[in-house]
MMTF fields as JSON, N, C-alpha, C and O atoms, coordinates in Angstrom:
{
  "mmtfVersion": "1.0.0",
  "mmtfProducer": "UNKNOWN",
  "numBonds": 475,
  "numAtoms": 476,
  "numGroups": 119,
  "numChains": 1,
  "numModels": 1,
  "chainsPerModel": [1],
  "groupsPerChain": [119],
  "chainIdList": ["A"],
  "bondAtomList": [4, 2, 8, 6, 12, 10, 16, 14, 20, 18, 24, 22, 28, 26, 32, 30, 36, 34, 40, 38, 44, 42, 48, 46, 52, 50, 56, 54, 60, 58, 64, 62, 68, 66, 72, 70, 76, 74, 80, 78, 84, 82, 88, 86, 92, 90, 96, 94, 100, 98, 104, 102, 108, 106, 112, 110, 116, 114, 120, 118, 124, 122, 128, 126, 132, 130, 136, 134, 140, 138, 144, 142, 148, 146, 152, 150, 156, 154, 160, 158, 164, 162, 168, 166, 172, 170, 176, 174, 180, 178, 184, 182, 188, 186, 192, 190, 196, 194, 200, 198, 204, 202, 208, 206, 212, 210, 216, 214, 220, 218, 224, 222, 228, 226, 232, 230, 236, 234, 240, 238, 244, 242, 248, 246, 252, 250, 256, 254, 260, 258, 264, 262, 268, 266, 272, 270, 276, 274, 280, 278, 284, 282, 288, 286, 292, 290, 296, 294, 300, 298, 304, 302, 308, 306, 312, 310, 316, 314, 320, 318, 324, 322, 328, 326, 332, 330, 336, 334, 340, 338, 344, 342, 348, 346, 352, 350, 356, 354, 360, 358, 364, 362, 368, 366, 372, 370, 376, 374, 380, 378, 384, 382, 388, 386, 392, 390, 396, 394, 400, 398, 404, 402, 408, 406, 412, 410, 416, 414, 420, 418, 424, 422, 428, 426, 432, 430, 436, 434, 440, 438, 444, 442, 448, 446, 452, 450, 456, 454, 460, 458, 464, 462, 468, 466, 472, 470],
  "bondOrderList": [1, 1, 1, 1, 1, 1, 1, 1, 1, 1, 1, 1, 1, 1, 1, 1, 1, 1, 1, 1, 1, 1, 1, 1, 1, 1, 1, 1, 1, 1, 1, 1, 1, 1, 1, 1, 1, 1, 1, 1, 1, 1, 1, 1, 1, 1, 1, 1, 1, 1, 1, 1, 1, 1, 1, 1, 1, 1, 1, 1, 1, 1, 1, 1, 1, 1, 1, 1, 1, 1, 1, 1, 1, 1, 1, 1, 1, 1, 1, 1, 1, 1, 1, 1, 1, 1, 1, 1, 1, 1, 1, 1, 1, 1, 1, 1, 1, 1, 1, 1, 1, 1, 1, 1, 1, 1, 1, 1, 1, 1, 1, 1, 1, 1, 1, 1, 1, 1],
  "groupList": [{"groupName": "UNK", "atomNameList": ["N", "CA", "C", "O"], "elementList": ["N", "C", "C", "O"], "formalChargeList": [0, 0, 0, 0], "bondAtomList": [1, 0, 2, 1, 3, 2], "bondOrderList": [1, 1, 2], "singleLetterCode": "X", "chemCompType": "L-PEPTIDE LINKING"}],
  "groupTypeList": [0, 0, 0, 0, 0, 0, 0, 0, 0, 0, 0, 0, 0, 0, 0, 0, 0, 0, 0, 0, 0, 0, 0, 0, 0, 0, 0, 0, 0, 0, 0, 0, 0, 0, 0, 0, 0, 0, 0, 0, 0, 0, 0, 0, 0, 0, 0, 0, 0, 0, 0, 0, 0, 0, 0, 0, 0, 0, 0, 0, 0, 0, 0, 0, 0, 0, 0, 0, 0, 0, 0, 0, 0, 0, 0, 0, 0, 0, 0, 0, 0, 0, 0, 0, 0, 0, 0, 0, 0, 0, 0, 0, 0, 0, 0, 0, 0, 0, 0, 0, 0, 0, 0, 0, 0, 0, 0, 0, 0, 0, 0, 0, 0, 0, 0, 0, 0, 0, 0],
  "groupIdList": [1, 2, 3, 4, 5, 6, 7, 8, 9, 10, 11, 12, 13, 14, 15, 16, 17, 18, 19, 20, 21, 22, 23, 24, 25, 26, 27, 28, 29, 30, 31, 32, 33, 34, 35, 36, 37, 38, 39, 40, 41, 42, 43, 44, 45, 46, 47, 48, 49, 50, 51, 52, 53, 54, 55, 56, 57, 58, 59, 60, 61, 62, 63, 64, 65, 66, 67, 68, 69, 70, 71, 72, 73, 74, 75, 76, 77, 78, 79, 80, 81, 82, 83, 84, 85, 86, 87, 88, 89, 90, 91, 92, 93, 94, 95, 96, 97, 98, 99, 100, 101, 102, 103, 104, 105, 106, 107, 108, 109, 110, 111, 112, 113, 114, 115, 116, 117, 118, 119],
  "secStructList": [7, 7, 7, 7, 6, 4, 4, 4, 1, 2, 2, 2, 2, 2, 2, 2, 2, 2, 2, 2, 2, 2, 2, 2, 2, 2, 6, 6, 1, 7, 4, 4, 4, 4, 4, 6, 2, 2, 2, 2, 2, 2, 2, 2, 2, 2, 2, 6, 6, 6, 6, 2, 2, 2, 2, 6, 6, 7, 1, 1, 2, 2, 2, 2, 2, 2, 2, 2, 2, 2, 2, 2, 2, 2, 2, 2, 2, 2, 2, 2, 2, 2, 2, 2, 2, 2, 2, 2, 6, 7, 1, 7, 2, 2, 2, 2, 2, 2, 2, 2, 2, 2, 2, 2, 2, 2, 2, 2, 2, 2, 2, 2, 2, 2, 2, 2, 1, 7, 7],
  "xCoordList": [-58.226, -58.278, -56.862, -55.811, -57.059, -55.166, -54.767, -55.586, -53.788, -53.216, -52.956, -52.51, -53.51, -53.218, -51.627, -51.001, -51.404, -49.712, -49.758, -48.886, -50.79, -50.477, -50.494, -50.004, -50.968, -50.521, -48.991, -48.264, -48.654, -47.031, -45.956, -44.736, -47.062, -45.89, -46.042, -47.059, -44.722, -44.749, -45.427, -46.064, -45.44, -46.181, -47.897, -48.727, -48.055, -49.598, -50.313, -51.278, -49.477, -49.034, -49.435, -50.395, -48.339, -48.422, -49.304, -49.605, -49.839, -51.125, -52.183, -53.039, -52.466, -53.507, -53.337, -54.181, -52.034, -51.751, -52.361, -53.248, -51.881, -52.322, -53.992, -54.579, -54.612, -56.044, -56.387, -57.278, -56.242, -56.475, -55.897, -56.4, -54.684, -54.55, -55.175, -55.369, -55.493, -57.007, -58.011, -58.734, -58.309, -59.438, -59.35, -60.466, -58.381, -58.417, -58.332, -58.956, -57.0, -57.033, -58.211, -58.345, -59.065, -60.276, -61.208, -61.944, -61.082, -62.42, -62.42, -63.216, -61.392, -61.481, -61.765, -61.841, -61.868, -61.925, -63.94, -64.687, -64.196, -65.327, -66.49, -66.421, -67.654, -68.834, -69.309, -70.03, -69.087, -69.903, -68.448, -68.735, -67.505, -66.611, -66.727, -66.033, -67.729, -67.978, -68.181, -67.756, -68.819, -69.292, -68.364, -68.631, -67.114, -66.273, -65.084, -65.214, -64.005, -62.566, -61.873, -60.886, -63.002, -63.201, -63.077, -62.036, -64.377, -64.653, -63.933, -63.506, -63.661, -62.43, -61.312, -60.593, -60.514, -59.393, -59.356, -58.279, -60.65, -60.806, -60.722, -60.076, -61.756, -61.466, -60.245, -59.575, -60.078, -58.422, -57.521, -56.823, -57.36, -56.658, -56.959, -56.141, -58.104, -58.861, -58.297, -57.907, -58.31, -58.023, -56.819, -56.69, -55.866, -54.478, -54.15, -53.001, -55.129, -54.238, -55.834, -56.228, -56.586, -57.671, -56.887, -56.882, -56.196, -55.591, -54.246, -53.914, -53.728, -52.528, -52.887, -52.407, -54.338, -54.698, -55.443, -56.181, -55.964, -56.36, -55.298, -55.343, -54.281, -53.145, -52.323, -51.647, -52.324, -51.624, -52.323, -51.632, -53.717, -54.267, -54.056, -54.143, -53.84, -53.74, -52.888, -52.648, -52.74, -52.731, -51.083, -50.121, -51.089, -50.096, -48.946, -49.35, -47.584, -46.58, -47.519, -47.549, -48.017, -48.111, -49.351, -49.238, -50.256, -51.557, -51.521, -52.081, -50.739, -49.912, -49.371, -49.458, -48.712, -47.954, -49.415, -49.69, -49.835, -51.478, -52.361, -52.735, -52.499, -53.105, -51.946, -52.427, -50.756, -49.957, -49.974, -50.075, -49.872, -50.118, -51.208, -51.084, -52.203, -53.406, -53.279, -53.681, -52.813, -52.585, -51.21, -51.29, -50.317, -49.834, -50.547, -50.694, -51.019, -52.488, -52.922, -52.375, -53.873, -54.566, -53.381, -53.441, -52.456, -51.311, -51.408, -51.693, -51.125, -50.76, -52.046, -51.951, -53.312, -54.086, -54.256, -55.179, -54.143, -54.017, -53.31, -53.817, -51.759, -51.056, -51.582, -51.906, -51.842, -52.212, -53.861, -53.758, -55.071, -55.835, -55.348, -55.605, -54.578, -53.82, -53.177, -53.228, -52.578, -51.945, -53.125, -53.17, -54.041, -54.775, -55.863, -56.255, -55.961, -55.877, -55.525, -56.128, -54.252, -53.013, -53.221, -53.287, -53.399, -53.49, -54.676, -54.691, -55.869, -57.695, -57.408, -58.098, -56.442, -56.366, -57.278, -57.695, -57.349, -58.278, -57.03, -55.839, -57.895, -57.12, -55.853, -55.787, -54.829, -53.672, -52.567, -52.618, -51.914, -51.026, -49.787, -49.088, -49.547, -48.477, -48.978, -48.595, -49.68, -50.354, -50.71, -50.252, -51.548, -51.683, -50.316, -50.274, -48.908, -47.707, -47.123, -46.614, -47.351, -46.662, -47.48, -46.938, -48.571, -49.605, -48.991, -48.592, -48.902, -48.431, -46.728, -46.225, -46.172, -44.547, -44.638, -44.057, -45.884, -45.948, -46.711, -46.453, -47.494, -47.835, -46.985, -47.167, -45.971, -44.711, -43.989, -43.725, -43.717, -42.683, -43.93, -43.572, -45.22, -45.87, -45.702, -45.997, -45.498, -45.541, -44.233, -44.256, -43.038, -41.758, -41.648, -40.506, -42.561, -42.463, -43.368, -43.237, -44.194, -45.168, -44.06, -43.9, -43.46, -42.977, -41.713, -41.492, -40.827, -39.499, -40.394, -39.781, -41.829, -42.214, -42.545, -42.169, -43.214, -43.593, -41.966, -42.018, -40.843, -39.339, -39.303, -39.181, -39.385, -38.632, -39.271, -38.616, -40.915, -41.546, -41.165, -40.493, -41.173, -40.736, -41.829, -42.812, -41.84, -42.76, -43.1, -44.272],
  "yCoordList": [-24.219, -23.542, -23.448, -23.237, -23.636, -23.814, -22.66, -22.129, -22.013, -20.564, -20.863, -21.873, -19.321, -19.722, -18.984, -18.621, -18.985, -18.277, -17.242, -16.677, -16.403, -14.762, -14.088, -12.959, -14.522, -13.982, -14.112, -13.179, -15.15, -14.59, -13.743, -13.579, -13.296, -12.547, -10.721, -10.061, -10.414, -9.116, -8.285, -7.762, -7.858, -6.814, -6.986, -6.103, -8.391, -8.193, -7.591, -6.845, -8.17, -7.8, -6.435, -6.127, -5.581, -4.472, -3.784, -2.646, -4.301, -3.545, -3.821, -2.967, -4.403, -4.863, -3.63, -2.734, -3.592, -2.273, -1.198, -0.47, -1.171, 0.28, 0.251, 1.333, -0.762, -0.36, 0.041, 0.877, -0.051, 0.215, 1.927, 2.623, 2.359, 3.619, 4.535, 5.749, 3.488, 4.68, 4.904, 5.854, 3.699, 3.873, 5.115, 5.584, 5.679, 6.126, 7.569, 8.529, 7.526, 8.939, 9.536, 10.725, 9.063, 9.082, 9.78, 10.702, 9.166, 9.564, 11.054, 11.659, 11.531, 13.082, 14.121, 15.35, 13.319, 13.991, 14.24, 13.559, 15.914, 15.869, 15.294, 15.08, 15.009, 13.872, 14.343, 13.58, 15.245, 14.988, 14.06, 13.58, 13.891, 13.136, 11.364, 10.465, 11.299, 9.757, 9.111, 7.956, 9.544, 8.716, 8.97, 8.646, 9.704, 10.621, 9.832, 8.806, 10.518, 10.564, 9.494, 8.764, 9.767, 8.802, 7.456, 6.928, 7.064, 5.759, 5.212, 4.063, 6.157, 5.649, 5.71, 5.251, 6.054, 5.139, 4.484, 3.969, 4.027, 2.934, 1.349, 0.302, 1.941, 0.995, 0.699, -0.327, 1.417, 1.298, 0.737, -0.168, 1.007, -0.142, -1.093, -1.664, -1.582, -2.95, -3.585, -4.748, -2.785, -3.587, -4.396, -5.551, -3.67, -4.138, -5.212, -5.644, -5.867, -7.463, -8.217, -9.175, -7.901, -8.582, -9.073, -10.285, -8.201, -8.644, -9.842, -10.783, -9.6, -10.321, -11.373, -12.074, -11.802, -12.826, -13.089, -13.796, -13.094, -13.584, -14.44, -15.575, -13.335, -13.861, -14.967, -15.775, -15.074, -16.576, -17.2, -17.759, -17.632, -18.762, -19.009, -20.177, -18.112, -17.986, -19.912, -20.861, -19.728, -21.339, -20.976, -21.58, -19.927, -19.907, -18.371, -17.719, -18.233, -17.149, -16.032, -15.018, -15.903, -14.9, -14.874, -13.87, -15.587, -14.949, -14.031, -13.045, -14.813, -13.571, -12.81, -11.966, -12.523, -11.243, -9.846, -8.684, -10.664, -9.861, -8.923, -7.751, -9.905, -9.986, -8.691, -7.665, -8.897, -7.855, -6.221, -5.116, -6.358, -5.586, -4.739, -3.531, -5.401, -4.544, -4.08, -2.923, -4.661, -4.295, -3.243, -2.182, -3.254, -2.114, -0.9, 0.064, -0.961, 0.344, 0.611, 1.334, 0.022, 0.227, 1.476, 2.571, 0.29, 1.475, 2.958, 3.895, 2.947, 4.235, 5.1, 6.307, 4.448, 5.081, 5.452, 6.241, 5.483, 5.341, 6.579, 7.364, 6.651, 7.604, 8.589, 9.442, 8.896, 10.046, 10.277, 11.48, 9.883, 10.137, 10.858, 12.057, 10.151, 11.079, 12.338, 13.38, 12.27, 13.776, 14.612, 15.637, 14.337, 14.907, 15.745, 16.897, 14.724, 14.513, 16.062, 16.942, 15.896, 16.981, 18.124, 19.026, 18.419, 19.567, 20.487, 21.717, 19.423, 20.608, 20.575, 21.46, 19.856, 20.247, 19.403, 19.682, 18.476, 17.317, 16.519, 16.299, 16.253, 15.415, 16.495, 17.623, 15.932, 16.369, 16.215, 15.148, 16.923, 16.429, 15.634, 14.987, 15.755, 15.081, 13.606, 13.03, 13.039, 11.924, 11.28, 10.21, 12.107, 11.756, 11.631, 10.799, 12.682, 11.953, 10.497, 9.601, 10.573, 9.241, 8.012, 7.083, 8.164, 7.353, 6.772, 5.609, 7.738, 7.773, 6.954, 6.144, 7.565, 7.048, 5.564, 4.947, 4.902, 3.569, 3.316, 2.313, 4.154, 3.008, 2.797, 1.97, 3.624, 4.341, 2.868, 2.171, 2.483, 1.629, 0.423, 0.011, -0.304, -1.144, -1.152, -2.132, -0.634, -0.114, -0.361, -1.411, -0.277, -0.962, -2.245, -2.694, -2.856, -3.946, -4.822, -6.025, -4.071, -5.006, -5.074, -6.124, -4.154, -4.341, -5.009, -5.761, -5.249, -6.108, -7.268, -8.081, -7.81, -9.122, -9.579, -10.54, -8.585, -8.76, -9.43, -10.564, -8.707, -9.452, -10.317, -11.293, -10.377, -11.766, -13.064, -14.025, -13.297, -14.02, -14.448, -13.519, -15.344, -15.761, -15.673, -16.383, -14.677, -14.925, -15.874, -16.098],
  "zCoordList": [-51.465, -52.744, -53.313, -52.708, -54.511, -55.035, -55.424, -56.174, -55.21, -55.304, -56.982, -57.526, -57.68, -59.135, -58.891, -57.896, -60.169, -60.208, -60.188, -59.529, -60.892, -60.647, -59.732, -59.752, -58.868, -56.929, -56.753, -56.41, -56.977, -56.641, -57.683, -57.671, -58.589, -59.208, -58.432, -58.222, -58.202, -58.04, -58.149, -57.234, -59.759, -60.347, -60.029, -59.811, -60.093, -59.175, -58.432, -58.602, -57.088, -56.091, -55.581, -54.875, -56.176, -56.339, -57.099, -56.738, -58.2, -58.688, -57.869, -58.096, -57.229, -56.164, -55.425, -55.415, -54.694, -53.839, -54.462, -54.016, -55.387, -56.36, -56.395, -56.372, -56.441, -56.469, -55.032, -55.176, -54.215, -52.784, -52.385, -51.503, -53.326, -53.126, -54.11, -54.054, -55.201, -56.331, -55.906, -56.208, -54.802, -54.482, -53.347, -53.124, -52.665, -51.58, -52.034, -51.582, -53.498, -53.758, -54.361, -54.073, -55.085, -55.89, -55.106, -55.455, -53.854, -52.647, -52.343, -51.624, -53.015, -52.538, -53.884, -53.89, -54.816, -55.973, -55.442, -54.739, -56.449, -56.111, -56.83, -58.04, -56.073, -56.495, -57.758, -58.401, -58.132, -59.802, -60.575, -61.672, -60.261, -60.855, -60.553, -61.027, -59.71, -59.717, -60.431, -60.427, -61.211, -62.845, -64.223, -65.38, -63.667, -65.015, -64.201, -63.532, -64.418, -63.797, -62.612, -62.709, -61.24, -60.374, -61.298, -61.688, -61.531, -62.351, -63.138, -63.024, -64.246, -65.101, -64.613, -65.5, -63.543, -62.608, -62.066, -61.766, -61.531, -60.815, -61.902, -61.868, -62.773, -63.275, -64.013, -63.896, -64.574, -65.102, -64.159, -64.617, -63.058, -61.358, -61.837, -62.558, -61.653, -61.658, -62.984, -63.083, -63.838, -65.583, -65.366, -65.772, -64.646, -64.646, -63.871, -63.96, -62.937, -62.142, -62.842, -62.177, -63.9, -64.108, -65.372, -65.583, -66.268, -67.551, -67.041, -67.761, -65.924, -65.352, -65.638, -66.529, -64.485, -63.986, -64.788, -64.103, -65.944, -67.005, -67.931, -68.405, -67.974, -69.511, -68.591, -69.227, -67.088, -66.461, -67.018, -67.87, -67.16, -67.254, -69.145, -69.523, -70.031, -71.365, -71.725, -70.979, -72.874, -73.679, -73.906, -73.432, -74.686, -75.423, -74.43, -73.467, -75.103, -74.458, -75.298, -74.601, -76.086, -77.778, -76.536, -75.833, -76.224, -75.662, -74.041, -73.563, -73.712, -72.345, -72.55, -71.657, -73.37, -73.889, -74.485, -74.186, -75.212, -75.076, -74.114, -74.152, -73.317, -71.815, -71.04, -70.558, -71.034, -70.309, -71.46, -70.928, -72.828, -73.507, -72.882, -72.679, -72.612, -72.32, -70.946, -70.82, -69.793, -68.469, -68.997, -68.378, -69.704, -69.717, -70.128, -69.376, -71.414, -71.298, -70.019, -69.186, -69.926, -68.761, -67.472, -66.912, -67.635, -66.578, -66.906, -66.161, -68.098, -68.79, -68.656, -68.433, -68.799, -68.85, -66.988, -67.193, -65.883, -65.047, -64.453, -63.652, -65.093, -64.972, -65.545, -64.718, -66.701, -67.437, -66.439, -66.199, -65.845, -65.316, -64.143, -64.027, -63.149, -62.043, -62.583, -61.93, -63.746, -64.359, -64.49, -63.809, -65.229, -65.306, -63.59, -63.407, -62.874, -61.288, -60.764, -60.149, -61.338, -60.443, -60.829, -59.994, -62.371, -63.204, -62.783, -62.746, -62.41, -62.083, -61.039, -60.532, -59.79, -58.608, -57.465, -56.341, -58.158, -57.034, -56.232, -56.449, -55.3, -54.376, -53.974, -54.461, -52.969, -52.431, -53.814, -54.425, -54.128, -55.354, -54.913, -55.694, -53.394, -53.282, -53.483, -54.501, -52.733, -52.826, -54.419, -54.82, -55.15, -56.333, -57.209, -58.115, -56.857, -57.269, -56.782, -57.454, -55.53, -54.789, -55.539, -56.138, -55.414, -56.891, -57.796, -57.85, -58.643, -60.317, -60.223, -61.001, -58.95, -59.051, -59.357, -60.251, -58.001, -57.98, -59.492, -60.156, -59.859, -61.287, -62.352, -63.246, -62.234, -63.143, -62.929, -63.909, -61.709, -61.697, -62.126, -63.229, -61.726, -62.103, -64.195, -64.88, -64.411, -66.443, -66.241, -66.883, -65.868, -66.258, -65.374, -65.272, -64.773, -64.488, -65.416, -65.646, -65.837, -66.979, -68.161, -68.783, -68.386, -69.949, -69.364, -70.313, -68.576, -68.147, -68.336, -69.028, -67.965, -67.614, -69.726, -70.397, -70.018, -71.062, -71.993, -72.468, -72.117, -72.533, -72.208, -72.948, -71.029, -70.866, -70.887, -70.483, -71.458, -72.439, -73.574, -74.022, -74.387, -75.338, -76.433, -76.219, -77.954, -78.289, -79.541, -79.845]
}
């Protein structure tokens, strides 16, 4: 199987990581939030190496720059869900910070990647 390119980029990488620790911090949030809060971070994880690995395969720089546009949302939206996370008191807050730090740095790695595109 031929490795596409967006596996070796970093920020992937690491958002991959990041879905594996939404998924973990999530699990403690309580069950009427499965279909609310839970869900919409999860998926929001997921949005972010799906938009990656979408805008690699894109035609044009202007259509990847798009594609990361939206995986930066997605980030943001991500962070602000864990804030929100921390504030009603779900999950451990240290954990749900150590979270957010890593998506913090994934959102200045999307927008450094997004520059240094040509548009």
């Amino acid at each position: 199987m031929k490795q596409q390119k967006f596996r070796k980029l970093l920020v992937w990488q690491k958002s991959m990581n990041l879905i594996e620790e939404i998924y973990k911090v999530t699990g403690y949030f309580p069950k009427e939030e499965v279909y609310g809060l839970t869900n919409q971070l999860r998926r929001a994880a997921v949005s972010i190496v799906l938009n990656i690995a979408e805008g690699c395969g894109a035609e044009t720089d202007k259509e990847f720059k798009r594609f990361l546009n939206i995986a930066l949302r997605s980030s943001y939206e991500v962070i602000c869900g864990l804030e929100v996370g921390i504030r009603i008191n779900y999950g451990k807050k240290t954990e749900l910070l150590a979270v957010t730090e890593k998506c913090d740095e994934i959102s200045a790695m999307l927008s450094g990647l997004k520059k240094r595109i040509s548009s």
